[in-house]
C-alpha positions as CSV (number, residue, x, y, z in Angstrom):
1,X,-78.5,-101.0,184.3
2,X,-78.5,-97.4,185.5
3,X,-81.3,-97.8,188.0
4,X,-79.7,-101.0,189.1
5,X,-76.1,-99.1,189.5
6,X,-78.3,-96.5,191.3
7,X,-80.0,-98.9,193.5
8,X,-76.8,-100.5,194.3
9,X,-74.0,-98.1,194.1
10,X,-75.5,-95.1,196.1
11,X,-77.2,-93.8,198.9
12,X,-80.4,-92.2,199.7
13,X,-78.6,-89.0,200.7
14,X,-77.8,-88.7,197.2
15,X,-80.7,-87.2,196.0
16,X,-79.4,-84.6,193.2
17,X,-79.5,-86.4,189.6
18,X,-77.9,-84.7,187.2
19,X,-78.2,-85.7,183.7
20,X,-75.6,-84.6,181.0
21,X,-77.4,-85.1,177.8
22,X,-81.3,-85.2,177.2
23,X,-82.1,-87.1,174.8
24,X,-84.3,-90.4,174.6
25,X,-81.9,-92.3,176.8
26,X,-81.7,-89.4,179.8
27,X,-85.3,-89.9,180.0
28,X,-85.2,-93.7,180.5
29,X,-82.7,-92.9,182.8
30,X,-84.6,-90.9,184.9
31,X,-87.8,-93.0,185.0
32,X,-85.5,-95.8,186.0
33,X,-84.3,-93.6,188.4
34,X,-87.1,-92.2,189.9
35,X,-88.3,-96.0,190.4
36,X,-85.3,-96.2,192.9
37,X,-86.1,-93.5,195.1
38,X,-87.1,-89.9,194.7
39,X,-84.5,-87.4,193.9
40,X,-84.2,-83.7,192.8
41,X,-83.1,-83.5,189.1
42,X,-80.6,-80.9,187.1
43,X,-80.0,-81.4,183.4
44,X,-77.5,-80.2,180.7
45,X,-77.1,-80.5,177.4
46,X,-76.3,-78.5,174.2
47,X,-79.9,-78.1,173.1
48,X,-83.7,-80.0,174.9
49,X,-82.7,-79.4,178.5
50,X,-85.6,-76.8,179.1
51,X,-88.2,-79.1,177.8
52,X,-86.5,-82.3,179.1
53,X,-86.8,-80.8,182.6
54,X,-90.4,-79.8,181.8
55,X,-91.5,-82.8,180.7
56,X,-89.5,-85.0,183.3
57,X,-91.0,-82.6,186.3
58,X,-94.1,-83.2,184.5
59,X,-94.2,-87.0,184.3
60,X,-92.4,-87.7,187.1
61,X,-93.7,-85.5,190.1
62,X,-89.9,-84.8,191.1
63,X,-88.3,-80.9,191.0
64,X,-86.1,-80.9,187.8
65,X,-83.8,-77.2,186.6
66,X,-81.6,-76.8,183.7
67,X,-78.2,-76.2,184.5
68,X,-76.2,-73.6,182.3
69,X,-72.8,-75.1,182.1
70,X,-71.6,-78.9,182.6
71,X,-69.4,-77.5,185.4
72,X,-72.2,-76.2,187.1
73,X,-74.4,-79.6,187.0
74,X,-71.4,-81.4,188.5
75,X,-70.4,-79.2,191.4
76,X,-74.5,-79.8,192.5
77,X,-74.9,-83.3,191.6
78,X,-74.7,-86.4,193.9
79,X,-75.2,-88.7,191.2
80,X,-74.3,-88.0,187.5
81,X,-75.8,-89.6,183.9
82,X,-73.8,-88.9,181.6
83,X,-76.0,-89.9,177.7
84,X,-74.8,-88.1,175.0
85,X,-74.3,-89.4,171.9
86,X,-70.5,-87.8,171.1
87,X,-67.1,-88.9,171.4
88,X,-66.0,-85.7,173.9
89,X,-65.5,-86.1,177.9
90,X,-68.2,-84.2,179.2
91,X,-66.9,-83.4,182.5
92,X,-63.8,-82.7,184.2
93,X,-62.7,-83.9,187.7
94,X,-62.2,-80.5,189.2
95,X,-66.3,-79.7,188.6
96,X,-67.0,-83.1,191.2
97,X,-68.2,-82.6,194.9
98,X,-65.2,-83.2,196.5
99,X,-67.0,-85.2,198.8
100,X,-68.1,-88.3,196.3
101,X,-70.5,-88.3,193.6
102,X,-71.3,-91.6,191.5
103,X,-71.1,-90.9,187.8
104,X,-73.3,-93.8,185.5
105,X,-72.1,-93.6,181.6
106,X,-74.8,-95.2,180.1
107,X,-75.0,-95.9,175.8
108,X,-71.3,-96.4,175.9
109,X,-71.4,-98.6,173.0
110,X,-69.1,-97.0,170.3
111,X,-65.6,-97.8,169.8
112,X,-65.0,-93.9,169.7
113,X,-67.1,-93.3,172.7
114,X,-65.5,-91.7,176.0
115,X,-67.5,-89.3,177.8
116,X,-65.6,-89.6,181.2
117,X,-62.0,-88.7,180.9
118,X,-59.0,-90.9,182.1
119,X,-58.0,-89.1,185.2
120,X,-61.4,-89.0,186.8
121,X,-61.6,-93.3,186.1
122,X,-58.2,-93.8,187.3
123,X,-59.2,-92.4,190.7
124,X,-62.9,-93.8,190.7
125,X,-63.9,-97.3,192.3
126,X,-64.9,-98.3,188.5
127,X,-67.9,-100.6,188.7
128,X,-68.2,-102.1,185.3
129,X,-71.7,-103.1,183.7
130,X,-69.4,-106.3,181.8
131,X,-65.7,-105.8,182.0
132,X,-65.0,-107.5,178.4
133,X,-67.5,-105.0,176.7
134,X,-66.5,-102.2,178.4
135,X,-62.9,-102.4,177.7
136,X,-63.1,-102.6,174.3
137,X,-66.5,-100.6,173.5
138,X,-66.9,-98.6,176.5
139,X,-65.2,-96.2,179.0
140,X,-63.0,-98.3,180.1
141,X,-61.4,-98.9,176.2
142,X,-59.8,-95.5,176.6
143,X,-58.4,-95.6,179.7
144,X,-56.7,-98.5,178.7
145,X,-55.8,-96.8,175.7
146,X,-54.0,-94.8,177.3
147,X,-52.2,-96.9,179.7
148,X,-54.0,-95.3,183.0
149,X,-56.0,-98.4,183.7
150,X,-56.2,-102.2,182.6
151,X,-59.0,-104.8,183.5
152,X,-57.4,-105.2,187.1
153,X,-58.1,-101.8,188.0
154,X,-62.4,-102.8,187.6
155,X,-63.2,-103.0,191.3
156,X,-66.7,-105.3,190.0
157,X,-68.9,-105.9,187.5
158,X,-72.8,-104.8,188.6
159,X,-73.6,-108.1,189.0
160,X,-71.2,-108.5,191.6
161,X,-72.6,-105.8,193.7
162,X,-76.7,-107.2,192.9
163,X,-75.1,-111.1,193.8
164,X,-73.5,-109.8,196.9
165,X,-70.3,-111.4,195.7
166,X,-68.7,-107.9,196.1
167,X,-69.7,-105.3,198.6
Protein backbone atom coordinates (compact mmCIF):
# COMPACT_ATOMS: atom_id res chain seq x y z
CA UNK A 1 0.00 0.00 0.00
CA UNK A 2 2.79 2.50 0.53
CA UNK A 3 4.35 2.09 -2.91
CA UNK A 4 0.86 2.29 -4.37
CA UNK A 5 0.17 5.68 -2.27
CA UNK A 6 3.60 6.62 -3.57
CA UNK A 7 2.88 5.75 -7.13
CA UNK A 8 -0.34 7.52 -6.91
CA UNK A 9 -0.28 10.31 -4.48
CA UNK A 10 3.04 11.99 -5.52
CA UNK A 11 5.24 13.30 -7.94
CA UNK A 12 8.50 12.53 -9.51
CA UNK A 13 9.87 15.81 -8.15
CA UNK A 14 9.55 14.31 -4.84
CA UNK A 15 12.45 12.51 -4.64
CA UNK A 16 13.58 12.85 -0.79
CA UNK A 17 12.09 9.70 1.23
CA UNK A 18 12.32 10.02 4.59
CA UNK A 19 11.68 7.20 6.87
CA UNK A 20 10.81 7.68 10.61
CA UNK A 21 11.45 4.35 12.10
CA UNK A 22 13.81 1.53 10.73
CA UNK A 23 12.76 -1.39 11.50
CA UNK A 24 11.52 -4.48 9.21
CA UNK A 25 8.66 -2.51 7.84
CA UNK A 26 10.80 0.89 6.76
CA UNK A 27 12.72 -1.54 4.74
CA UNK A 28 9.72 -2.99 2.85
CA UNK A 29 8.87 0.37 2.58
CA UNK A 30 11.63 1.42 0.85
CA UNK A 31 12.03 -1.49 -1.63
CA UNK A 32 8.50 -0.82 -2.48
CA UNK A 33 9.51 2.46 -2.95
CA UNK A 34 12.39 2.38 -4.82
CA UNK A 35 10.26 0.06 -7.29
CA UNK A 36 8.26 3.32 -8.00
CA UNK A 37 10.98 5.55 -9.01
CA UNK A 38 14.34 6.40 -7.68
CA UNK A 39 14.62 8.74 -4.81
CA UNK A 40 17.32 10.00 -2.28
CA UNK A 41 16.61 8.52 1.24
CA UNK A 42 16.97 10.10 5.00
CA UNK A 43 16.14 7.97 8.03
CA UNK A 44 15.42 8.46 11.73
CA UNK A 45 14.79 6.48 14.43
CA UNK A 46 15.72 5.95 18.10
CA UNK A 47 18.27 3.31 17.51
CA UNK A 48 19.25 1.12 13.60
CA UNK A 49 19.20 4.27 11.40
CA UNK A 50 23.06 3.97 10.64
CA UNK A 51 22.86 0.48 9.48
CA UNK A 52 19.36 0.83 8.04
CA UNK A 53 20.80 3.51 5.66
CA UNK A 54 23.86 1.26 5.06
CA UNK A 55 22.14 -1.61 4.23
CA UNK A 56 19.31 0.22 2.16
CA UNK A 57 22.17 2.30 0.16
CA UNK A 58 23.61 -1.04 -0.15
CA UNK A 59 20.74 -3.06 -1.57
CA UNK A 60 19.11 -0.53 -3.22
CA UNK A 61 21.78 1.50 -5.26
CA UNK A 62 19.92 4.86 -4.07
CA UNK A 63 22.00 7.63 -1.63
CA UNK A 64 20.49 7.08 1.93
CA UNK A 65 21.89 9.55 5.37
CA UNK A 66 20.71 9.37 8.88
CA UNK A 67 19.02 12.27 10.02
CA UNK A 68 19.73 13.37 13.75
CA UNK A 69 16.47 14.67 14.89
CA UNK A 70 12.76 13.90 13.47
CA UNK A 71 12.56 17.75 12.89
CA UNK A 72 15.33 17.64 10.78
CA UNK A 73 14.17 14.55 8.46
CA UNK A 74 10.86 16.44 7.92
CA UNK A 75 12.12 19.94 6.99
CA UNK A 76 14.23 17.75 3.97
CA UNK A 77 11.73 15.30 3.08
CA UNK A 78 9.20 15.32 0.10
CA UNK A 79 7.70 12.30 1.09
CA UNK A 80 7.51 10.89 4.63
CA UNK A 81 7.11 7.01 6.21
CA UNK A 82 6.36 7.17 9.17
CA UNK A 83 6.83 2.89 10.91
CA UNK A 84 7.30 2.87 14.24
CA UNK A 85 5.94 0.58 16.40
CA UNK A 86 4.79 3.30 19.42
CA UNK A 87 1.80 5.04 20.36
CA UNK A 88 3.67 8.87 20.19
CA UNK A 89 3.14 11.43 17.05
CA UNK A 90 6.41 11.43 15.62
CA UNK A 91 6.24 14.68 13.91
CA UNK A 92 4.99 17.99 14.26
CA UNK A 93 3.46 20.26 11.54
CA UNK A 94 5.86 23.09 11.96
CA UNK A 95 8.94 20.52 10.92
CA UNK A 96 6.90 20.06 7.10
CA UNK A 97 8.16 21.84 3.86
CA UNK A 98 5.86 24.45 3.72
CA UNK A 99 5.50 23.77 0.34
CA UNK A 100 3.69 20.10 0.49
CA UNK A 101 5.09 16.83 1.53
CA UNK A 102 2.97 13.42 1.45
CA UNK A 103 3.27 11.67 4.74
CA UNK A 104 2.34 7.46 4.40
CA UNK A 105 1.62 5.95 8.03
CA UNK A 106 2.01 2.62 7.38
CA UNK A 107 1.43 -0.50 10.38
CA UNK A 108 -1.25 1.64 11.83
CA UNK A 109 -3.02 -1.30 13.15
CA UNK A 110 -3.30 -0.78 16.93
CA UNK A 111 -6.19 0.77 18.65
CA UNK A 112 -3.49 2.93 20.59
CA UNK A 113 -1.60 3.78 17.50
CA UNK A 114 -1.25 7.56 16.28
CA UNK A 115 1.92 8.59 14.95
CA UNK A 116 0.59 11.68 13.00
CA UNK A 117 -0.93 14.20 15.28
CA UNK A 118 -4.52 15.83 14.83
CA UNK A 119 -3.63 19.16 13.62
CA UNK A 120 -1.34 18.02 10.78
CA UNK A 121 -4.64 15.45 9.47
CA UNK A 122 -7.11 18.05 9.92
CA UNK A 123 -5.23 20.20 7.29
CA UNK A 124 -4.05 17.19 5.07
CA UNK A 125 -6.03 15.89 1.92
CA UNK A 126 -6.38 12.43 4.03
CA UNK A 127 -6.27 9.56 1.59
CA UNK A 128 -7.37 6.57 3.51
CA UNK A 129 -6.01 2.90 2.75
CA UNK A 130 -9.92 1.68 3.98
CA UNK A 131 -11.89 4.32 5.69
CA UNK A 132 -13.75 1.76 8.21
CA UNK A 133 -10.32 0.36 9.44
CA UNK A 134 -8.70 3.35 9.62
CA UNK A 135 -11.15 5.07 11.76
CA UNK A 136 -11.26 2.76 14.31
CA UNK A 137 -7.62 1.15 14.18
CA UNK A 138 -5.68 3.66 12.50
CA UNK A 139 -4.84 7.41 12.22
CA UNK A 140 -7.83 8.44 11.56
CA UNK A 141 -9.40 6.81 15.07
CA UNK A 142 -7.76 9.63 16.90
CA UNK A 143 -8.61 12.39 15.08
CA UNK A 144 -12.01 11.43 15.44
CA UNK A 145 -11.36 11.00 18.89
CA UNK A 146 -10.84 14.12 19.37
CA UNK A 147 -13.53 15.63 17.40
CA UNK A 148 -11.06 17.30 14.57
CA UNK A 149 -12.15 15.07 11.89
CA UNK A 150 -15.07 12.42 11.11
CA UNK A 151 -15.26 9.92 8.08
CA UNK A 152 -16.52 12.94 5.81
CA UNK A 153 -13.36 14.70 6.16
CA UNK A 154 -11.48 11.29 4.10
CA UNK A 155 -11.00 12.96 0.68
CA UNK A 156 -10.56 8.89 -0.83
CA UNK A 157 -9.74 5.68 -0.15
CA UNK A 158 -6.44 4.45 -2.29
CA UNK A 159 -8.47 2.64 -4.36
CA UNK A 160 -10.17 5.52 -5.48
CA UNK A 161 -7.16 7.18 -6.73
CA UNK A 162 -5.73 3.48 -8.45
CA UNK A 163 -9.65 3.15 -10.03
CA UNK A 164 -9.58 6.74 -11.19
CA UNK A 165 -12.90 7.16 -9.45
CA UNK A 166 -11.19 10.11 -7.57
CA UNK A 167 -8.44 12.28 -8.94
Amino acid sequence: AGAVAMKYCTVPEQDVVGFIGTGAIARNMARAAAAVRPFKGIAYAHAGAEEFCKEMEAELGMPFIVATSAEELCGKSDIIFTQTPGGDTVLKKDWLKQDGVTIIASGSDQPTKQEIPNDVLKASKYISDLTKQTSKVGELRGAIQAGVMTTDDVYAELGEIVSGSKP
